[in-house]
C-alpha positions in Angstrom: -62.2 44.8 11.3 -58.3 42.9 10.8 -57.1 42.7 7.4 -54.4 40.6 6.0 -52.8 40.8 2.8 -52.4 36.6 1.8 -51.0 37.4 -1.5 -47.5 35.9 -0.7 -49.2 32.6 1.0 -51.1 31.9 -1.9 -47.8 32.1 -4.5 -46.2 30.0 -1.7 -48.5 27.2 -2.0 -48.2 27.6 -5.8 -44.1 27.1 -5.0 -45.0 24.4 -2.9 -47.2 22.6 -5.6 -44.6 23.3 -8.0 -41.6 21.5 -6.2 -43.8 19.1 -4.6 -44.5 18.0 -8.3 -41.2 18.6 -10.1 -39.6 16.2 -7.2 -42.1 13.4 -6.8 -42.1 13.0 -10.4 -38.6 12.1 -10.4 -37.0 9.6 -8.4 -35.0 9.7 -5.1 -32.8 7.5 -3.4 -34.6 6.8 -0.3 -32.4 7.8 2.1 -32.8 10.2 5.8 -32.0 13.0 3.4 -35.3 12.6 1.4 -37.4 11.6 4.4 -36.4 14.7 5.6 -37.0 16.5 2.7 -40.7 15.1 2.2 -41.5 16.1 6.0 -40.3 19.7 5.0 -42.3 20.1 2.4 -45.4 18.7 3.2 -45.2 20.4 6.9 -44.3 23.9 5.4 -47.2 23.4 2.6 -49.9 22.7 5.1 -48.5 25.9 7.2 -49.5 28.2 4.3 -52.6 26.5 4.4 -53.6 26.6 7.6 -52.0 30.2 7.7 -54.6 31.8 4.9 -57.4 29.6 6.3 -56.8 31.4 10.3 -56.7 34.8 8.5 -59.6 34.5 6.8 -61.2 33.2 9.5 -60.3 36.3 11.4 -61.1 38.8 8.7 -64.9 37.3 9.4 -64.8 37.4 12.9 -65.1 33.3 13.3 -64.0 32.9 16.6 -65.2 29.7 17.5 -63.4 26.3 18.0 -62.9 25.6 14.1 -60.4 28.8 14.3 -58.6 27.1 17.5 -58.1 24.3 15.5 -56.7 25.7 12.4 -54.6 28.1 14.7 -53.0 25.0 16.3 -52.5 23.5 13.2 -50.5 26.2 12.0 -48.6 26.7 14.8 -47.5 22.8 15.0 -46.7 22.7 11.0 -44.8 25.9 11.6 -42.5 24.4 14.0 -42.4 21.0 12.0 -41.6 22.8 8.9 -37.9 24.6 11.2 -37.7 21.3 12.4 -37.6 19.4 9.5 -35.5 21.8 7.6 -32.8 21.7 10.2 -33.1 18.3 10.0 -32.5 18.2 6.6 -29.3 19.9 7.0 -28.2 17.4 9.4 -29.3 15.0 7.4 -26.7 15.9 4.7 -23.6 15.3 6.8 -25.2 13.0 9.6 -26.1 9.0 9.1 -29.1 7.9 11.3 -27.1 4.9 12.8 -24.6 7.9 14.4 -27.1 10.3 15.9 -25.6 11.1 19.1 -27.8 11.2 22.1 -26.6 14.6 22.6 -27.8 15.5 18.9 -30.9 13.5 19.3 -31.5 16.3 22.7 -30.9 19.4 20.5 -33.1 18.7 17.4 -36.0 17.1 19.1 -35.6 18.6 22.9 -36.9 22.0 21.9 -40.2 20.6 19.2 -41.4 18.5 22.1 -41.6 21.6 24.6 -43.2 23.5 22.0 -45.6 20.7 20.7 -46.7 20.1 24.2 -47.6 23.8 24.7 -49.1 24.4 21.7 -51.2 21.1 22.5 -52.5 22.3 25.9 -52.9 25.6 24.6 -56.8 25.0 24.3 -56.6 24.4 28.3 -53.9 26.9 29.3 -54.1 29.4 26.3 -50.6 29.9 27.0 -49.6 30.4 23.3 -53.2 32.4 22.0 -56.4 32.5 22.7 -59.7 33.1 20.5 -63.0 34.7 22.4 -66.1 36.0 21.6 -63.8 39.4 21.8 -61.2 37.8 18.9 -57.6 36.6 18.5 -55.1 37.5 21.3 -51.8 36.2 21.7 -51.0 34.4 25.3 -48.2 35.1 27.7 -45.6 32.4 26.0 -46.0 32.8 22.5 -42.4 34.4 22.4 -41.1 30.5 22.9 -42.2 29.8 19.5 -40.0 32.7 18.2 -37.5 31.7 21.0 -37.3 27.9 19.2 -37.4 29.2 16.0 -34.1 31.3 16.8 -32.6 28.5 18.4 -33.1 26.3 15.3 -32.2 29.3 12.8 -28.7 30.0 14.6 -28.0 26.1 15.8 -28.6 25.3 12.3 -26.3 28.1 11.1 -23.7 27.2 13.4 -23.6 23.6 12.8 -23.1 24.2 9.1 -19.9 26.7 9.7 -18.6 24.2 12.2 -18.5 21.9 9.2 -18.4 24.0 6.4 -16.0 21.8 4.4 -17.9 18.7 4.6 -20.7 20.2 3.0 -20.8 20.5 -1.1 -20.2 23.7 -2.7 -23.3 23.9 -3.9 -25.4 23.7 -0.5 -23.0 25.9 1.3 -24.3 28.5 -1.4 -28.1 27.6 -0.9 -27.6 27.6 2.7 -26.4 30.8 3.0 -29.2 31.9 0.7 -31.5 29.9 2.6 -31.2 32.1 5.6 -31.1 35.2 4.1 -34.3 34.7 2.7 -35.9 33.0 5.6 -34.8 36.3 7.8 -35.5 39.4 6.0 -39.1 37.8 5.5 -39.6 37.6 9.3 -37.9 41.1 9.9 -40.0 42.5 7.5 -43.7 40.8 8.4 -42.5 41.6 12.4 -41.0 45.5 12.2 -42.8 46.5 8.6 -45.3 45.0 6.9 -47.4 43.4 9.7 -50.6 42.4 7.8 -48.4 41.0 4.8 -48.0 36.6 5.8 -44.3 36.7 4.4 -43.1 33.9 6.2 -43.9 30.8 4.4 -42.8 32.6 0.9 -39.2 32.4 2.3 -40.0 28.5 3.2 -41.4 27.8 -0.1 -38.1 29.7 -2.1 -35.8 27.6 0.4 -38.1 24.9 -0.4 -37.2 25.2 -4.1 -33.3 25.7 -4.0 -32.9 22.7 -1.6 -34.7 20.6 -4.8 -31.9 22.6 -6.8 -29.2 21.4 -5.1 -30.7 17.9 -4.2 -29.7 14.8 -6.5 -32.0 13.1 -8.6 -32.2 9.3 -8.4 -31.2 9.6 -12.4 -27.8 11.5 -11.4 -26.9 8.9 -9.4 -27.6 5.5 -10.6 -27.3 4.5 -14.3 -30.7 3.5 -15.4 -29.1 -0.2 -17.0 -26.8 -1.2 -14.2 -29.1 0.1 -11.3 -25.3 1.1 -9.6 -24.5 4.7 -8.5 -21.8 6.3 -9.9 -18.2 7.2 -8.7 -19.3 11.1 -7.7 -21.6 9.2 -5.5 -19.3 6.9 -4.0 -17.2 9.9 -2.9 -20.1 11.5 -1.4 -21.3 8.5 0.7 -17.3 7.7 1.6 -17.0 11.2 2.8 -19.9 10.9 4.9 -19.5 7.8 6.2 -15.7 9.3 7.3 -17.0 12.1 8.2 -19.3 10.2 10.7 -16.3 8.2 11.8 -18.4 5.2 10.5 -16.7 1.7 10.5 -17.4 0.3 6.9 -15.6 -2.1 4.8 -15.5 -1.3 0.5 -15.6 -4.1 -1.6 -13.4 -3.4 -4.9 -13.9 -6.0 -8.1 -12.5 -5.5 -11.7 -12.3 -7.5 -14.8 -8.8 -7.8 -15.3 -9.3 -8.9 -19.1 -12.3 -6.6 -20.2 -10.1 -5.1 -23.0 -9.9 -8.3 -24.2 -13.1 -9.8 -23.7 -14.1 -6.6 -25.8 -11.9 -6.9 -28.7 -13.2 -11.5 -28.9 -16.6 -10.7 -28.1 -17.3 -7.4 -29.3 -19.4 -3.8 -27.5 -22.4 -5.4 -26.9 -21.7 -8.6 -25.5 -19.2 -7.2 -23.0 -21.4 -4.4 -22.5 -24.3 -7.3 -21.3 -21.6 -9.3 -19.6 -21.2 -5.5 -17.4 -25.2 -5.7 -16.7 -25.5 -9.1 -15.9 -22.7 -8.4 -13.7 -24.1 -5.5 -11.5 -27.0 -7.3 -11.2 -25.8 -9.8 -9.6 -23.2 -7.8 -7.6 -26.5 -5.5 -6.2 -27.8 -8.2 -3.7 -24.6 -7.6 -1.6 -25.5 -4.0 -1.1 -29.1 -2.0 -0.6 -29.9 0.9 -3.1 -26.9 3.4 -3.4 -24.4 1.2 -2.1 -23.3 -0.6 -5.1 -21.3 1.3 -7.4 -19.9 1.1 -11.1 -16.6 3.7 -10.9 -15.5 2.5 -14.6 -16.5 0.3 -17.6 -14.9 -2.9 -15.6 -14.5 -2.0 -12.3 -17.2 -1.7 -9.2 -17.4 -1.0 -5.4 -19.7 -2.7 -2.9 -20.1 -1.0 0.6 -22.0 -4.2 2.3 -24.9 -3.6 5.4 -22.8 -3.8 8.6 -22.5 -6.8 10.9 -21.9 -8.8 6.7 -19.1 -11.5 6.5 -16.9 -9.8 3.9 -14.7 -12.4 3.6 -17.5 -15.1 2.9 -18.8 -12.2 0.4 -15.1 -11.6 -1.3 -15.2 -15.3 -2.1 -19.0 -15.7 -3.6 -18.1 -12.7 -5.5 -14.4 -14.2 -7.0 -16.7 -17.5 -7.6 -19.7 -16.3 -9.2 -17.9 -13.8 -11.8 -15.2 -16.0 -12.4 -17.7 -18.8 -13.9 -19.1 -18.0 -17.5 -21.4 -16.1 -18.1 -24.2 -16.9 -21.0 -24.5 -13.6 -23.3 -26.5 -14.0 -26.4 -26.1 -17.9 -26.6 -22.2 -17.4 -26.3 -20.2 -18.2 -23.5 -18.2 -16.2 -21.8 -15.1 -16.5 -19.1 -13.3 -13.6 -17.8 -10.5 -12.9 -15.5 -11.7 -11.3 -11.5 -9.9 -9.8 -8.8 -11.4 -8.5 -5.7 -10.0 -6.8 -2.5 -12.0 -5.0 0.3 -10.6 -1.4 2.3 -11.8 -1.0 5.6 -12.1 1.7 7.5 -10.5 3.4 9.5 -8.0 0.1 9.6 -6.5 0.6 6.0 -8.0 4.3 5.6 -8.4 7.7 7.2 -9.4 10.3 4.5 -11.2 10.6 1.7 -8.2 10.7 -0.3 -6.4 7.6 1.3 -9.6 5.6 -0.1 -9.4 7.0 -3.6 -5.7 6.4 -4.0 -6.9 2.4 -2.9 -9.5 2.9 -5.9 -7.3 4.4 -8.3 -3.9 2.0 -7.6 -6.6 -1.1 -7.5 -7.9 0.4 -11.3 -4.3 0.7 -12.4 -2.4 -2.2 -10.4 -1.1 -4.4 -14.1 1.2 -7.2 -11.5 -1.8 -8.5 -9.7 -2.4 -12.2 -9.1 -6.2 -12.8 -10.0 -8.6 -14.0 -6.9 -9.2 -12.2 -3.8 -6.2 -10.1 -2.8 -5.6 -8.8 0.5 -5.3 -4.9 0.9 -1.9 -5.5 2.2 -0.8 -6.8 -1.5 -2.1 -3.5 -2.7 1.0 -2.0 -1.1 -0.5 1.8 -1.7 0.8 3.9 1.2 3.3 5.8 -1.4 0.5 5.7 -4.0 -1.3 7.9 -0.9 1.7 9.6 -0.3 2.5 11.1 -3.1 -1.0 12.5 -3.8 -0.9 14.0 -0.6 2.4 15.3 -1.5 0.8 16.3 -5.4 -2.2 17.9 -2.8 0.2 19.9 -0.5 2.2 21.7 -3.8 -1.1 22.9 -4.9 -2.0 24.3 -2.1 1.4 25.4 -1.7 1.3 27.5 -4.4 -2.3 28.9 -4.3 -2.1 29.9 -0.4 1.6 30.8 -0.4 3.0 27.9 1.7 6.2 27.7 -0.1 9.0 29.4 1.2 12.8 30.7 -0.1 15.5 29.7 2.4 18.8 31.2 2.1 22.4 29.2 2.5 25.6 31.3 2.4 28.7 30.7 0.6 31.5 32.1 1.6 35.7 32.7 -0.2 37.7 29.6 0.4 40.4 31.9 0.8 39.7 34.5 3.6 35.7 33.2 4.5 34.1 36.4 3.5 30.3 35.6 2.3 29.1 36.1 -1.3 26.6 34.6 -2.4 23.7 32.0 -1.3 22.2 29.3 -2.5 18.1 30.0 -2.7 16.5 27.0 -2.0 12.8 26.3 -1.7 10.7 25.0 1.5 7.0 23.7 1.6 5.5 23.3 4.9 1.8 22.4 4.8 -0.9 22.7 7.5 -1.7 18.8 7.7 1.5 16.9 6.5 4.0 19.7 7.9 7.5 20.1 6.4 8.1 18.0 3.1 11.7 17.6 2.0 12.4 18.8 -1.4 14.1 15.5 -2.1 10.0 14.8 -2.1 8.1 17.1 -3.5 10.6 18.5 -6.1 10.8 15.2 -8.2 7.1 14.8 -8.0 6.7 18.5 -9.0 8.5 18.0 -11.7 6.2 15.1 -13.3 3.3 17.0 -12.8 4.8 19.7 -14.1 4.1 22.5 -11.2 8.3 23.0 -11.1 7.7 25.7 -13.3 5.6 27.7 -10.9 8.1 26.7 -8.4 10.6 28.0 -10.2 9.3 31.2 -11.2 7.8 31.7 -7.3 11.8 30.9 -6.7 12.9 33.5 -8.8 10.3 36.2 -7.8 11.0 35.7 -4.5 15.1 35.7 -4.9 14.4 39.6 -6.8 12.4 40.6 -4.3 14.9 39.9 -1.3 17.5 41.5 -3.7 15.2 44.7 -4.1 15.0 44.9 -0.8 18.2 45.0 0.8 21.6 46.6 -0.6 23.7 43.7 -2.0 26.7 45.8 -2.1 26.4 46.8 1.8 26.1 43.2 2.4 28.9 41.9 -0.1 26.7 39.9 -1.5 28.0 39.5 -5.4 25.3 37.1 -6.7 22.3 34.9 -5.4 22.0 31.2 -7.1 19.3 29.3 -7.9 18.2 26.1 -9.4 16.9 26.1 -12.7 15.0 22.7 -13.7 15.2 20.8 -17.5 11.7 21.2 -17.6 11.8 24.9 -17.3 14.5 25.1 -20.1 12.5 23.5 -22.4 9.5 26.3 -22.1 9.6 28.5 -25.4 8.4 31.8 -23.3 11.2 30.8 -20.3 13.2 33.5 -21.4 9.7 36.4 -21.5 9.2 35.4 -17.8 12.9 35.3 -16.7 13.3 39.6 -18.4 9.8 40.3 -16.9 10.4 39.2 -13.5 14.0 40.8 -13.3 12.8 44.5 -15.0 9.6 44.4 -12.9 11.7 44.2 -9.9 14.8 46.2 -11.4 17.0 43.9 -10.8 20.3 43.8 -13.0 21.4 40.1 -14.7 24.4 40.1 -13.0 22.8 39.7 -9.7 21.1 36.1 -10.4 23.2 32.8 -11.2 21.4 30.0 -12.7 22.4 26.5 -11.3 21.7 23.0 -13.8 22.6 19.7 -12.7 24.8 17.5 -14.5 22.4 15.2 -15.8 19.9 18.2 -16.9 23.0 19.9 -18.4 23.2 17.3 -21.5 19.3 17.8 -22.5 19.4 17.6 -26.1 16.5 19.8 -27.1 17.6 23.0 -29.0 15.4 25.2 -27.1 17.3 24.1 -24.1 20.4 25.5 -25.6 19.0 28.3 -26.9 17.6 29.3 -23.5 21.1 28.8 -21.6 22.6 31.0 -24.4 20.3 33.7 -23.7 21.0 33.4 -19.9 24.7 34.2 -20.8 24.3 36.8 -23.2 22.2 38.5 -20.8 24.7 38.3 -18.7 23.5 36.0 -16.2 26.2 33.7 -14.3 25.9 29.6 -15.3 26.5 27.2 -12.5 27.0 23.6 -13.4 25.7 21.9 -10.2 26.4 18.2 -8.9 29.1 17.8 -10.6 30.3 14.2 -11.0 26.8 12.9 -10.2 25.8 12.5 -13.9 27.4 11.5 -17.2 28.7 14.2 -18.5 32.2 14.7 -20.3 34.8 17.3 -20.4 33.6 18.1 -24.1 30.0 19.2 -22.3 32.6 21.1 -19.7 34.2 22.9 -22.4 31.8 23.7 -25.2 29.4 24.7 -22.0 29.8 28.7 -20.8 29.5 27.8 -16.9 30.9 30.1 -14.8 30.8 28.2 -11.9 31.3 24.3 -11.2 29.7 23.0 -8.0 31.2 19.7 -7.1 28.9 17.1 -5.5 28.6 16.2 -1.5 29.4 12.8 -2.0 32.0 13.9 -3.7 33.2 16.4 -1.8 32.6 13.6 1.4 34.6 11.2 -0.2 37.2 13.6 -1.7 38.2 14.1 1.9 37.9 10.8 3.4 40.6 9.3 1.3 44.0 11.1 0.8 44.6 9.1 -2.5 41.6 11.0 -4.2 43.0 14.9 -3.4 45.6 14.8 -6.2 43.1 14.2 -9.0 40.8 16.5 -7.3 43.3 19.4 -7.3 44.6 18.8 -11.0 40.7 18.7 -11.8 40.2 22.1 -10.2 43.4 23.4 -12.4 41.8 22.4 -14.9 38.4 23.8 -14.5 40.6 27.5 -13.3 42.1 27.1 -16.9 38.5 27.4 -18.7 38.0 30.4 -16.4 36.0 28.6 -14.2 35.5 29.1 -10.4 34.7 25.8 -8.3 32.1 25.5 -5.3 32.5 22.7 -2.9 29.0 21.4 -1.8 28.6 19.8 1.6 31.5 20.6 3.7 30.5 20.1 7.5 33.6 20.0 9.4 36.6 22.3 9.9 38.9 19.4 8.7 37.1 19.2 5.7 37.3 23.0 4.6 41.6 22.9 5.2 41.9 20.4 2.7 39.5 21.8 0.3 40.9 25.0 0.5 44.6 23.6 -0.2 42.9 22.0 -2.7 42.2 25.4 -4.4 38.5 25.3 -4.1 37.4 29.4 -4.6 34.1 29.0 -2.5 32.8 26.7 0.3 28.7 25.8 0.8 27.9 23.4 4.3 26.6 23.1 7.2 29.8 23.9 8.9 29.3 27.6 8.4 25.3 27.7 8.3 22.4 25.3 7.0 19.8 26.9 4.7 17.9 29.6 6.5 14.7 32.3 6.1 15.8 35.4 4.6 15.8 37.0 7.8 17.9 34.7 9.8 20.3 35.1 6.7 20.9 38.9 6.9 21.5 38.7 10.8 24.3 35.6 9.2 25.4 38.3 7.0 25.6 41.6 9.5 27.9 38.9 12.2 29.8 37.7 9.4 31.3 41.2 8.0 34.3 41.7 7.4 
């Protein structure tokens, strides 16, 4: 007599109950997602069922045509339950208007074959068949397993494919998810043959898909009925990520502030209410969003007049509005973003958002997204994007341009400068990213990778060998004003064991007259460390000879406009040479910056410059480029 062990069913269906209960009790958008979701659950519920009723069924020797009916049951939940769950993973990234015919063939294709087998089976007993002798399995019941796999590993590969596009969270119940769906199979196959494992994976699966599902009371605040701003990202992203036209509504009250200060909380907070509600019958459920205290986004069905909608929108909340018996006016404007004409990322649309949010010169109406004039806006956080990045996956890099003696052109020294490539925007210019860097304040990190970097090179290679006397680098105001600059600077150089005299510090002009003390301070370490000062950019800023003089720069690095100018007019090289004179008699050696021509370094070096930096000997290069520069270049 067969025996089964139904234990796990029987907690399954408990799971089952249990989520069934927890997620019916709360509410849902009713999107594909929970339709999917639903079909899972019921389908993989009524397998355990059907599961434990077969097996006892079996244990009692009923073979009869109740049995064949239960079997079939089973085996048509079972492949409704894969179904569905791969469906609902689909479901996550997928909209139902841009199901592919090609998709549509790989999730329902294989279901159909199998549903029409395990239909006919009670004719062709192709998948089992039940006697008067028992339960025997027929000659294609490996296609159930077969479809099973194929669902498992499509499923599997379609969320690696688009790994990113999925959130955090269900990539880590996914992987779960499989895990626990497999070693069940493996086990109930290879192991435990009378134990009926398989729907205790579905039912934990079952419950950490409710885990990482949204409640309907995540989403849309319970006053306003509108979803929230997380939300809106999420359906953006998806709708992108479908390559789905849509057009986004924007509206703000351009005088809530003050309608809040006249008026008071509550009556602005009703004006807000009265507001949404009205604004929700341009959009179904989960398309209407409140993304602050004043502002809100509408993504209208498509095939809508926008513009007619833009207009009825201006009109309506423009008019007062009746709150407790008072009467209110307020200011409006609205703009839409379409996609993909004004946007193609996620992050284009939320630089729109967050400009629109922030815009204060805005004529009130309906403004075009042309006015919005945010292509910088999106430039600059994809700029702000690229320097983190930069720095947590090592994108930056330290390029290398030589200076050499006026005098008899032997190298000795380089300018380290940095360079950021990323993977989607390629190579930024610093004249980009380093003024942005420094209002967000990542310079620092840039600086110290700079410096890191610069000790490492000099670890690694024999600066005397090379002639190399000192490596500048650019030190930012910002960095100056840090209280522990001067912890990181000695830790950097004694991890590395790298002596002061090997590192020159370079401050522009205009950063050279900070007024903070700590500034000072710092600089004054540098020097009694023993660290060379280079004033850079000279004659850019405003600066004095006082600031020249009290200052304990080493080296004086004169501008390439300057420098440009210097030698385009002959009038200007007599007070450029009595200038160098001068800066010689404070012990001072002079750099000229941006000398590209031949011409250009004769008159500098009558001029008495002591070193030349340009393009006319080399432009910045990797390190490696600039020790070959160095080997051809001995002297």
């Amino acid at each position: 007599m067969i025996t089964y062990n139904y234990d796990f069913d029987i907690a399954a269906i408990i799971i089952y109950i249990v989520v069934f209960l927890i997620y019916f009790k709360k509410k849902h958008i009713k999107n594909s997602q929970y339709y999917s979701f639903c079909i899972f659950i019921f389908t993989a519920l009524f397998t355990a069922i059907w599961d434990i009723i077969s097996a006892v069924m079996i244990e009692h020797q009923m073979y009869n045509a109740g049995l064949i009916v239960i079997t079939t049951l089973y085996y048509l939940s079972l492949q409704a339950a894969i179904f569905s769950f791969v469906l609902y993973l689909v479901d996550c990234l997928v909209m139902k208007e841009m199901y592919t015919r090609r998709l549509k063939i790989h999730l329902f294709f294989p279901i159909f074959v199998m549903a029409v087998f395990i239909l006919t089976n009670w004719f062709t007993g192709f998948i089992f068949r039940i006697d008067e002798n028992g339960y025997t399995t027929g000659p294609l019941q490996f296609l159930c397993y077969v479809v099973a796999v194929i669902y498992v590993v499509g499923a599997a590969s379609y969320v690696i494919r688009n790994w990113k596009a999925y959130n955090p969270m269900l990539r880590f119940m996914v992987c779960n998810i499989f895990i626990i769906n497999i070693a069940p199979v493996l086990i109930q196959t290879f192991i435990l043959k009378d134990y009926l494992l398989l729907s205790f994976g579905f039912s934990v699966s079952a419950m950490l898909l409710l885990i990482s599902g949204q409640e309907q009371e995540a989403v849309l605040d319970p006053e306003t009925g509108m979803a929230n701003k997380s939300y809106l990202s999420q359906v953006v992203s998806k709708m992108i990520f479908n390559k789905y036209e849509f057009s986004a509504v924007m509206i703000r009250i351009a005088d809530f502030d003050l309608i809040t200060t006249t008026y008071g909380v509550n009556s602005s907070e009703e004006m807000i209410k009265e507001m949404a509600l009205y604004l929700q019958n341009y959009a179904e459920i989960g398309k209407s969003f409140q993304v602050s205290e004043k502002s809100f986004v509408l993504i209208p069905k498509s095939g809508e007049n926008v513009e007619k909608m833009e207009d009825e929108i201006y009109d309506r909340l423009s008019r007062t509005w009746n709150i407790n018996g008072t009467q209110i006016a307020c200011s409006v404007f609205v703009t839409r973003v379409d996609y993909p004409k004004h946007v193609h990322t996620l992050d284009e649309f939320n630089a729109h958002l967050t400009y629109f949010q922030k815009m204060h010169r805005m004529r009130f109406g309906v403004v075009a997204p042309e006015e919005l004039e945010v292509k910088d806006k999106i430039r600059q956080q994809q700029v702000e994007r690229a320097i983190q990045l930069g720095l947590k996956n090592h994108c930056f890099e330290v390029y290398y341009q030589p200076i050499c003696t006026a005098r008899d052109q032997r190298f000795v020294s380089a300018e380290a400068l940095i360079r950021l490539t990323d993977p989607e925007l390629g190579p930024i210019s610093p004249a980009e990213f380093i003024p942005i860097s420094e209002k967000n304040g990542t310079i620092i990190q840039i600086g110290y990778f700079v410096l890191e970097e610069v000790c490492k090179f000099i670890e690694e290679h024999d600066m005397e060998a090379l002639g190399i006397e000192y490596i500048e680098l650019n030190l930012s105001a910002i960095q100056c004003l840090q209280r522990d600059f001067m912890e990181h600077v000695d830790d950097i150089l004694q991890r590395h064991h790298i002596e002061n005299r090997y590192i020159c510090f370079e401050i522009t002009e205009t950063a050279s007259n900070c007024a903070p003390a700590i500034f000072t301070e710092n600089l004054n370490a540098l020097t009694k460390r023993g660290h060379v000062l280079a004033l850079d950019d000279f004659g850019t800023g405003y600066g004095n000879l006082q600031r020249l003089v009290t200052s304990s720069f080493g080296i004086i690095k004169f501008d390439k406009d300057m420098i440009q100018q210097t030698c385009a007019e002959e009038r200007l090289q007599v007070p450029f040479t009595k200038m160098q004179s001068m800066i010689h008699s404070m012990d001072a050696k002079v750099v000229a910056e941006g000398v590209e021509t031949k011409e250009q370094y004769e008159i500098l070096k009558a001029a008495g410059c002591d070193y030349i930096q340009g393009y006319y000997f080399s432009k910045p290069v990797p390190k490696l480029e600039y020790i070959e520069f160095l080997k051809e270049h001995m002297k």
